[in-house]
Backbone as JSON Lines, residues from 0, in Angstrom:
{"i":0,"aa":"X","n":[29.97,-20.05,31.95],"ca":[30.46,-21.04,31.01],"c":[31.97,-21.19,31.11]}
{"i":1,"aa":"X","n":[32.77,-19.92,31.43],"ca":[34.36,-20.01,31.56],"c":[34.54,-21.08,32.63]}
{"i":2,"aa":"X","n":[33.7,-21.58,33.98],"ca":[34.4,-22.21,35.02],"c":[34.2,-23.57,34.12]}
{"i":3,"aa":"X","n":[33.27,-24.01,33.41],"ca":[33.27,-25.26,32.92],"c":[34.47,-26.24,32.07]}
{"i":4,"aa":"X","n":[34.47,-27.36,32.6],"ca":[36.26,-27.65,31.88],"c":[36.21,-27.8,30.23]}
{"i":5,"aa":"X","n":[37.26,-27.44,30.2],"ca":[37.31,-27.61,28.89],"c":[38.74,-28.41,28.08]}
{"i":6,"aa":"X","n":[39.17,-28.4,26.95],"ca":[39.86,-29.17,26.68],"c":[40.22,-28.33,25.12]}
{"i":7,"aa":"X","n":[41.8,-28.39,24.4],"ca":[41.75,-27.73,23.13],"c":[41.43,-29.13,22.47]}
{"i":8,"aa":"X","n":[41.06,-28.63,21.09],"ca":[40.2,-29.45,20.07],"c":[41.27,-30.4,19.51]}
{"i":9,"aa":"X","n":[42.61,-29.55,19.55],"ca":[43.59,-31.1,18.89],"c":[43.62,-31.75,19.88]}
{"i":10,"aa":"X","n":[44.18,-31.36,20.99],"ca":[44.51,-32.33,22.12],"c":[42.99,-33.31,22.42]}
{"i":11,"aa":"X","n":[41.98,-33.14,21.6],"ca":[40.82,-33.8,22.18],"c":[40.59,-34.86,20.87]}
{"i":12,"aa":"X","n":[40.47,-34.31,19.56],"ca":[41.0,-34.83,18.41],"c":[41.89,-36.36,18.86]}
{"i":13,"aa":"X","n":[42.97,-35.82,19.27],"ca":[44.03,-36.8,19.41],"c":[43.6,-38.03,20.41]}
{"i":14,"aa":"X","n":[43.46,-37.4,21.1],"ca":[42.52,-38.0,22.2],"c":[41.23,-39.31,21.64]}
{"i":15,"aa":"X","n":[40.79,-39.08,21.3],"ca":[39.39,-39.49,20.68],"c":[39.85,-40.54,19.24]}
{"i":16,"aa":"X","n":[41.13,-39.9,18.93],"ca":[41.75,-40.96,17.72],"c":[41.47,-40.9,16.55]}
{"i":17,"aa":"X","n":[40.5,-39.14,16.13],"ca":[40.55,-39.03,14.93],"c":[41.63,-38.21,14.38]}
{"i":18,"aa":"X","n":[42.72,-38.19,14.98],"ca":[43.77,-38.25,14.26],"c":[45.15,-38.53,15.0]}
{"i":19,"aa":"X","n":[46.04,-39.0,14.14],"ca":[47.46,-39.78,14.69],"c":[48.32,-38.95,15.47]}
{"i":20,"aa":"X","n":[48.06,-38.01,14.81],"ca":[48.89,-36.62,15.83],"c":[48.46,-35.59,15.68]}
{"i":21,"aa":"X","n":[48.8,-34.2,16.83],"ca":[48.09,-33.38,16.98],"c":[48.07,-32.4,16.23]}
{"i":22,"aa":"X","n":[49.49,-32.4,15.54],"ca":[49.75,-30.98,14.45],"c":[48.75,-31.37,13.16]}
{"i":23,"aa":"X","n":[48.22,-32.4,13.23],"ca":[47.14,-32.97,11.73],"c":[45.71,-32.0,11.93]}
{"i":24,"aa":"X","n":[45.45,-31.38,13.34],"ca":[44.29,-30.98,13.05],"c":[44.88,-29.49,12.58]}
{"i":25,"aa":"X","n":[45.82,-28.6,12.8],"ca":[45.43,-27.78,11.82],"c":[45.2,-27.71,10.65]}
{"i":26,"aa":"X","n":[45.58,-28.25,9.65],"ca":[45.86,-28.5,8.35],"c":[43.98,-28.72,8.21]}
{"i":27,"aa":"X","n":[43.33,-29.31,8.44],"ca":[42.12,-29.19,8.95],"c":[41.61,-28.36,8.8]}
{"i":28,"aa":"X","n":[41.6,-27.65,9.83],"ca":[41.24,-26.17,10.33],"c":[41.16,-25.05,9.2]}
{"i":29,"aa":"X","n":[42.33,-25.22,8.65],"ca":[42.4,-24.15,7.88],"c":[41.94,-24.31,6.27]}
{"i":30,"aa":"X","n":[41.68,-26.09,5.76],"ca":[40.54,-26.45,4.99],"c":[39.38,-26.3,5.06]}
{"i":31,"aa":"X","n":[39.13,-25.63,6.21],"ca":[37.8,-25.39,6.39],"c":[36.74,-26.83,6.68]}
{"i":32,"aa":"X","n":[37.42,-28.01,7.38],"ca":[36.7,-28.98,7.44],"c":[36.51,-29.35,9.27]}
{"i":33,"aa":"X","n":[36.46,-28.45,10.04],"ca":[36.15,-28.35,11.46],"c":[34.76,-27.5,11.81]}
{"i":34,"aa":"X","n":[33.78,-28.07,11.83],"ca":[32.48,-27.71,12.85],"c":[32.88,-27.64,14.29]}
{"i":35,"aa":"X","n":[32.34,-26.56,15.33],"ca":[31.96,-26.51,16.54],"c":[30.54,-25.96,16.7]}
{"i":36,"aa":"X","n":[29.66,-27.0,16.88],"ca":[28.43,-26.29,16.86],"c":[27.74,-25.54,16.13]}
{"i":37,"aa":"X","n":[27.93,-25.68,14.99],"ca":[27.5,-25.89,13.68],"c":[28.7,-24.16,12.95]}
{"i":38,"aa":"X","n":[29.77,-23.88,13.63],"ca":[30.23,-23.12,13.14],"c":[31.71,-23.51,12.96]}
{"i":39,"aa":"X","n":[32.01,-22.81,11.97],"ca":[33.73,-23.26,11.52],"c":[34.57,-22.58,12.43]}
{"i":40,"aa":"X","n":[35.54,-23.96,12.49],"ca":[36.72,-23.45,14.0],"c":[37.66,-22.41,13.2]}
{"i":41,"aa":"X","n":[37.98,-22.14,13.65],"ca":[39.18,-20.74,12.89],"c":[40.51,-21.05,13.8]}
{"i":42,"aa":"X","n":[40.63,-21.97,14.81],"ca":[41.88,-21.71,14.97],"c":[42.3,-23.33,15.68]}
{"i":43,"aa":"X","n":[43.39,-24.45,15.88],"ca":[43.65,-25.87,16.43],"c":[43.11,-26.1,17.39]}
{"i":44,"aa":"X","n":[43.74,-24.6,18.4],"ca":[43.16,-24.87,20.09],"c":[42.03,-24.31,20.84]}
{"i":45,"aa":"X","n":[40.7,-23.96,19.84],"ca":[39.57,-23.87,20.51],"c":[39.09,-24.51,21.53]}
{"i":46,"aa":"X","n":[38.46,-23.98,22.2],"ca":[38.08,-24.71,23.41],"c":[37.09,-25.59,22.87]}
{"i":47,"aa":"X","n":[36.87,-26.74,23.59],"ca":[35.49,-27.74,23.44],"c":[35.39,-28.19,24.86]}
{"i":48,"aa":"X","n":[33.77,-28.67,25.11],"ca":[33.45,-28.96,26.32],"c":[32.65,-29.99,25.88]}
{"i":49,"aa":"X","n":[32.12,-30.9,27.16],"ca":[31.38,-31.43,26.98],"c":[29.61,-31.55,26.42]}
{"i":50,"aa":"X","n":[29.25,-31.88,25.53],"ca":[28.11,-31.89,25.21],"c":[28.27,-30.69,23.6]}
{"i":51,"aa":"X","n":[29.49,-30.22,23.32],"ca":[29.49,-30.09,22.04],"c":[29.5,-30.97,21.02]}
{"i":52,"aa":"X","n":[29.02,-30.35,19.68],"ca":[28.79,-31.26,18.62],"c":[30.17,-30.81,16.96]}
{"i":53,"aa":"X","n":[30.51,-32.13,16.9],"ca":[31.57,-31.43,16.04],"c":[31.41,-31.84,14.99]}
{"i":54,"aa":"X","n":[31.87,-31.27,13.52],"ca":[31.43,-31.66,12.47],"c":[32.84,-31.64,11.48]}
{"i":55,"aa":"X","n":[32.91,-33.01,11.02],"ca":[34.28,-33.46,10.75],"c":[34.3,-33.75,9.35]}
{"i":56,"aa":"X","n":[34.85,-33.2,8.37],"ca":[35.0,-33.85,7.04],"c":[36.5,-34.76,6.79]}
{"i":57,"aa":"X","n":[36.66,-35.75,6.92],"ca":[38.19,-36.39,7.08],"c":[37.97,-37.29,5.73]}
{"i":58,"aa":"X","n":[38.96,-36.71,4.79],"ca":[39.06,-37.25,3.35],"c":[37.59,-38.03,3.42]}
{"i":59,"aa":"X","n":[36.68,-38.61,2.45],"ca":[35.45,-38.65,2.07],"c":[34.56,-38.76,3.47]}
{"i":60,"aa":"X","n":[34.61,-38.81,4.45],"ca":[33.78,-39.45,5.44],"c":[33.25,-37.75,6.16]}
{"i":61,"aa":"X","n":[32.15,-37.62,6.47],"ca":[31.55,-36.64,6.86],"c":[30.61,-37.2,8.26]}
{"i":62,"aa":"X","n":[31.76,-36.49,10.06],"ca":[31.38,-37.59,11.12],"c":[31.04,-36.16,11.73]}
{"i":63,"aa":"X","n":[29.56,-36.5,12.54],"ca":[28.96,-35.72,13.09],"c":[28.74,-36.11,14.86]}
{"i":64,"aa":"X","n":[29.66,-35.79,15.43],"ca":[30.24,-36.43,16.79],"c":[29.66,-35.46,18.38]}
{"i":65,"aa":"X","n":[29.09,-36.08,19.01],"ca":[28.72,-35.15,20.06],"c":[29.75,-35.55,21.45]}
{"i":66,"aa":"X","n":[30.47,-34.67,22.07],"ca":[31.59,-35.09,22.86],"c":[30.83,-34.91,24.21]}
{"i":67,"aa":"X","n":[30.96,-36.49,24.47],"ca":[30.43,-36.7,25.94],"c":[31.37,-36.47,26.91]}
{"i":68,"aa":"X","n":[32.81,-36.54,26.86],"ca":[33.93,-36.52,27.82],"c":[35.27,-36.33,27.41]}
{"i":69,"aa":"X","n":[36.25,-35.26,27.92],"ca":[37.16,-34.89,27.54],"c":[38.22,-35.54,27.42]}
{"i":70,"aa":"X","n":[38.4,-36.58,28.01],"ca":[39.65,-37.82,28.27],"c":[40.99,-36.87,29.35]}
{"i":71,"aa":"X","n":[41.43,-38.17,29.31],"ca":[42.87,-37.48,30.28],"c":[44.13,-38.31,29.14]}
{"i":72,"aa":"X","n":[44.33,-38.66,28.52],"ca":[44.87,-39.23,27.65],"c":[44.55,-40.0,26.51]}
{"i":73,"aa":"X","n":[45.38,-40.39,25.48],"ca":[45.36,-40.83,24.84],"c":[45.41,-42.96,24.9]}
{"i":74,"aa":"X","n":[44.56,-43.11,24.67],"ca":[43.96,-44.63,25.32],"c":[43.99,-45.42,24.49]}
{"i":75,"aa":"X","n":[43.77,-46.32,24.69],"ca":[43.36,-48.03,23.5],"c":[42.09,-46.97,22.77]}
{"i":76,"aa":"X","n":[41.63,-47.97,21.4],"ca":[40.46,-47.08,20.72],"c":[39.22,-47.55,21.93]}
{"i":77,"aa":"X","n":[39.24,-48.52,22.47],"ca":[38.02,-49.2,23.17],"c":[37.99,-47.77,23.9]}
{"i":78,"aa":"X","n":[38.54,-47.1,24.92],"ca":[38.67,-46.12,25.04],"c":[38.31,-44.72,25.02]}
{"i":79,"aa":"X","n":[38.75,-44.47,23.73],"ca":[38.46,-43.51,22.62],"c":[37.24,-43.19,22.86]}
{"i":80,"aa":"X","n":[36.67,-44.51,21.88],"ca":[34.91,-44.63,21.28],"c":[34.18,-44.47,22.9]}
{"i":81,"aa":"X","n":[34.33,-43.92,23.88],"ca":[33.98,-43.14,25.1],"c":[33.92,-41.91,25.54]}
{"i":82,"aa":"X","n":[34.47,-41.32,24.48],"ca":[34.57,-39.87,24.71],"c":[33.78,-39.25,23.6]}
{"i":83,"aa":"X","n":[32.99,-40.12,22.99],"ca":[31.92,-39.65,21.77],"c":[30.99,-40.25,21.49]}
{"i":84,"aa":"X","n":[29.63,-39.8,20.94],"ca":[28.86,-40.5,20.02],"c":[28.72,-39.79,18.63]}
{"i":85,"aa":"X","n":[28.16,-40.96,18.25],"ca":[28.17,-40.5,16.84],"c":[26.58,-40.25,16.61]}
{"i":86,"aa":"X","n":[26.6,-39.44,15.68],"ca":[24.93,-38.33,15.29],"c":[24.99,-38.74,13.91]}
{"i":87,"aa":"X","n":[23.58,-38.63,13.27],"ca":[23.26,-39.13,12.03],"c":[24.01,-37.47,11.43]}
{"i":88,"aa":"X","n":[24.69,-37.23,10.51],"ca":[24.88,-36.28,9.35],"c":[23.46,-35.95,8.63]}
{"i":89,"aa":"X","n":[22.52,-36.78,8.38],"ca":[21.38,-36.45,7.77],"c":[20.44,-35.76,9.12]}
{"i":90,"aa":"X","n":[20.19,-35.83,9.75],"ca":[19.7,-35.58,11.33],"c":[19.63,-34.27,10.98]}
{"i":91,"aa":"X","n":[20.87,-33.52,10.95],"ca":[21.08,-32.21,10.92],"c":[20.23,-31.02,11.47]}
């Protein structure tokens, strides 16, 4: 699993455009509002790979996101909305 690429979770965050900048996901983190696979991140720069599922509480909205691709930057949103799908929250 170590050779597989990976990417840290703000820099992928940022990436993906759920949030404006990268220092926003700790503040996050440490609310306790970051899923990795159905477990709470404990720290900004966890690793994520492809085909993880993340679980996002961002002020009222509760987004249950499966990351298809890590990006190489930060892009137009057309973009973005490529490096994820979105999963029903009720699904669970």
């Amino acid at each position: 699993m170590s050779g597989e690429p990976a990417l840290r979770l703000d820099k992928w965050l940022w990436h993906a455009r759920f949030v404006r900048r990268r220092e926003a996901v700790e503040p996050l983190v440490a609310a306790r509002r970051v899923r990795l696979n159905g477990r709470l991140v404990g720290r900004s720069h966890q690793k994520i790979r492809e085909g993880d599922v993340l679980t996002l509480l961002l002020g009222p909205r509760l987004l249950v996101v499966r990351v298809l691709a890590l990006g190489e930057r930060r892009g137009p949103a057309s973009e973005a909305r490529g490096l994820y799908e979105e999963l029903d929250p009720e699904a669970g």
